[in-house]
SESELUM-84314 format. One record per residue: residue number from 1; residue in one letter; y, z, x of N, C-alpha, C, O in turn. Coordinates in steps of 0.02 Angstrom, whole numbers, plus 50000, padded with zeros to 5 digits. Each point is the difference from the previous one (the first is absolute). Layout:
! SESELUM-84314
NUM, a, Y, Z, X, Y, Z, X, Y, Z, X, Y, Z, X
...
***
This chain:
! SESELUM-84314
1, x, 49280, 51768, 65392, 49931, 49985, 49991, 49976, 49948, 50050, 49949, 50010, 50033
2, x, 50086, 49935, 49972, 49982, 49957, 50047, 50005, 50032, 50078, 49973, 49959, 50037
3, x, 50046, 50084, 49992, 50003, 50036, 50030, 49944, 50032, 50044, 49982, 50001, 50059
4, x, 49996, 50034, 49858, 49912, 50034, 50005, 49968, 49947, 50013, 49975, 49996, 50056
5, x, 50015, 49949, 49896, 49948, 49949, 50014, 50008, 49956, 50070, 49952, 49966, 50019
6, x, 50112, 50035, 50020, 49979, 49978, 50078, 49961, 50047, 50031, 49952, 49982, 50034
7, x, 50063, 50083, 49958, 49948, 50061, 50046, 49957, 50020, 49985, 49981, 50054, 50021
8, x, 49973, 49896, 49917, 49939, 49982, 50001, 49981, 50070, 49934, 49947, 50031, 49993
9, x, 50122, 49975, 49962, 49970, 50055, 49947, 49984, 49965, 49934, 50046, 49972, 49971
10, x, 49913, 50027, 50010, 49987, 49996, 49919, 50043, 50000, 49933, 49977, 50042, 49961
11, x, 50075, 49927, 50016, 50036, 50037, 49956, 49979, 49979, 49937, 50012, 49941, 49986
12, x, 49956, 50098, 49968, 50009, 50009, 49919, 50054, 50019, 49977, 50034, 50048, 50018
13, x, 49980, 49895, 49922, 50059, 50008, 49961, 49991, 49998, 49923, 49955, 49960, 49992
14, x, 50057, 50054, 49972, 50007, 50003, 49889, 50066, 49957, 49988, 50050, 50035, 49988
15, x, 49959, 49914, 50012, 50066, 49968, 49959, 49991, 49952, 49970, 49958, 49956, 50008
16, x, 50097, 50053, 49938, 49980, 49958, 49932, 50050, 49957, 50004, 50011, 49968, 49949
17, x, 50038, 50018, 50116, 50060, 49929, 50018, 49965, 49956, 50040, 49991, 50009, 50060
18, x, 49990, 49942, 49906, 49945, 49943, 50035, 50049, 49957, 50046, 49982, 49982, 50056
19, x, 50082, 50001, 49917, 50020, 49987, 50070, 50017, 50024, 50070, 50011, 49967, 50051
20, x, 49990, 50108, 49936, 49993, 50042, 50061, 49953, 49978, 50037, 50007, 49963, 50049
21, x, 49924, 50066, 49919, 49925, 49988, 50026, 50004, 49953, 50027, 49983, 50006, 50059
22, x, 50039, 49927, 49921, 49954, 49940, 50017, 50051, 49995, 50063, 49969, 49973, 50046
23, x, 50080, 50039, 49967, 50009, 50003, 50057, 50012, 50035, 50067, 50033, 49987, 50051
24, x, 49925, 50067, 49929, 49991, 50069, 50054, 49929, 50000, 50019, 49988, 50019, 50057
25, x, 49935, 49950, 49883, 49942, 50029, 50010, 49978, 49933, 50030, 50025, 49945, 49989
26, x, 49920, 50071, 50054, 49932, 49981, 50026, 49964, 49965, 49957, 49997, 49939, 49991
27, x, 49971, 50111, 49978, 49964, 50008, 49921, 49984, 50029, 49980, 49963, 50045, 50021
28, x, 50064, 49940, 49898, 50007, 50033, 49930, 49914, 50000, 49956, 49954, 49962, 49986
29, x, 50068, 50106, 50008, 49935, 50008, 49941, 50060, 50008, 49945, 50056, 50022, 50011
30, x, 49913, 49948, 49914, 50030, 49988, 49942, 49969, 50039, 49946, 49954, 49967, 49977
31, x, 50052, 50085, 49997, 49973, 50044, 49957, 50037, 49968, 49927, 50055, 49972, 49998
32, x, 49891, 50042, 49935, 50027, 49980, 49932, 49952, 50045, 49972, 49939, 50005, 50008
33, x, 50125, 50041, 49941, 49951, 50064, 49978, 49956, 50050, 50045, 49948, 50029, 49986
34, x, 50084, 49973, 50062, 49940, 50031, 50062, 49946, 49962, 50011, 49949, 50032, 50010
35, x, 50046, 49904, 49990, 49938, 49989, 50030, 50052, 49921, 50052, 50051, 49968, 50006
36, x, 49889, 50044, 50014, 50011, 49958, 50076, 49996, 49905, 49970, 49943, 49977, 49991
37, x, 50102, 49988, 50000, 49985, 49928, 49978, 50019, 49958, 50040, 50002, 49942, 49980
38, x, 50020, 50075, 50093, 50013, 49954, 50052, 50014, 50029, 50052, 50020, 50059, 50003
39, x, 49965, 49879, 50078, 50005, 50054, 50061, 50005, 49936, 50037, 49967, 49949, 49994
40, x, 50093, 50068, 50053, 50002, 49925, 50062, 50076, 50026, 49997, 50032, 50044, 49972
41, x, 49983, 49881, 50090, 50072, 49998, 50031, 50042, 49991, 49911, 49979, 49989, 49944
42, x, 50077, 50022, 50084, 50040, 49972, 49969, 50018, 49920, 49972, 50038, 50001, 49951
43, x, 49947, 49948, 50066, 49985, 49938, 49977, 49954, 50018, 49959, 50015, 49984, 49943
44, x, 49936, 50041, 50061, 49904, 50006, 49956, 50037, 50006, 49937, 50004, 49962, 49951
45, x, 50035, 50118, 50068, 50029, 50019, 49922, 50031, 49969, 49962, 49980, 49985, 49944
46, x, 50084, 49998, 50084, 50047, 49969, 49954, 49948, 49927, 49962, 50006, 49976, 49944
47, x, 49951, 50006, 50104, 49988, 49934, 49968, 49917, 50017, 49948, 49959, 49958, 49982
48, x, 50041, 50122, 50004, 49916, 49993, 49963, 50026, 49998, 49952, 50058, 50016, 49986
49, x, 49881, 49956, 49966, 50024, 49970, 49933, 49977, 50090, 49940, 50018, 50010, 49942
50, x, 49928, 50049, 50118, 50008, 50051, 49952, 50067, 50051, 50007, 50015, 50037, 49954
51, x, 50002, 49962, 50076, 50083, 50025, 50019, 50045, 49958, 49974, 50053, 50029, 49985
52, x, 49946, 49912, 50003, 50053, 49963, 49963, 49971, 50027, 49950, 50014, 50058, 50017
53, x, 49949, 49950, 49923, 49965, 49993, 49944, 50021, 50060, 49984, 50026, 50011, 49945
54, x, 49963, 50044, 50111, 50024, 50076, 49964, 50059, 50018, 49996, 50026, 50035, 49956
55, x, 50002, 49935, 50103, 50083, 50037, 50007, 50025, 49950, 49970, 50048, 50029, 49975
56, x, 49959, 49908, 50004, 50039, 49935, 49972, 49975, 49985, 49948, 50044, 49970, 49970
57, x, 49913, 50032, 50000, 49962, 49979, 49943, 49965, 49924, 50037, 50005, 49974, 50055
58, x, 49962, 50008, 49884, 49944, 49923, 50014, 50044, 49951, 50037, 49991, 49983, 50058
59, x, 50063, 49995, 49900, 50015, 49937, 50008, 50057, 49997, 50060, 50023, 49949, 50027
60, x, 49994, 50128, 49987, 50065, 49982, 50071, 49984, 49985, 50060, 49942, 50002, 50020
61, x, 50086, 49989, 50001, 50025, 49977, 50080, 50013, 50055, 50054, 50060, 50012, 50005
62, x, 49904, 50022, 50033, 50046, 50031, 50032, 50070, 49969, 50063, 50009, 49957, 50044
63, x, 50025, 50102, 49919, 50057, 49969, 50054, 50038, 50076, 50052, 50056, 50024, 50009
64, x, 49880, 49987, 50010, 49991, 50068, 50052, 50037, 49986, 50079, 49963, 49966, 50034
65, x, 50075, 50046, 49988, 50020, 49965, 50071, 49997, 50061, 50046, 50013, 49993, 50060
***
């Protein structure tokens, strides 16, 4: 993949291993229930408080690396 993205291709990906993602993507769109609840680099995500809230519940921490 990184590959494609030096020769300037586009790659869309579906995975549900966030530590994969966070260290292969650009940036992540974050779907919950099919709808769209976050979009940015990888720092944005791990650190929004509605992606913590959905995938962790209220009160966690993410500890996404």
């Amino acid at each position: 993949m990184k590959k494609m993205v030096a020769n300037g291709i586009t790659v869309c990906t579906i995975e549900h291993k966030m530590h994969m993602i966070m260290n292969i993507a650009d940036k992540i769109m974050v779907l919950d229930r099919g709808r769209k609840i976050a979009e940015g680099t990888p720092d944005m995500i791990k650190n929004d408080p509605v992606v913590i809230e959905a995938y962790l519940g209220g009160d966690a921490v993410a500890q996404i690396n």
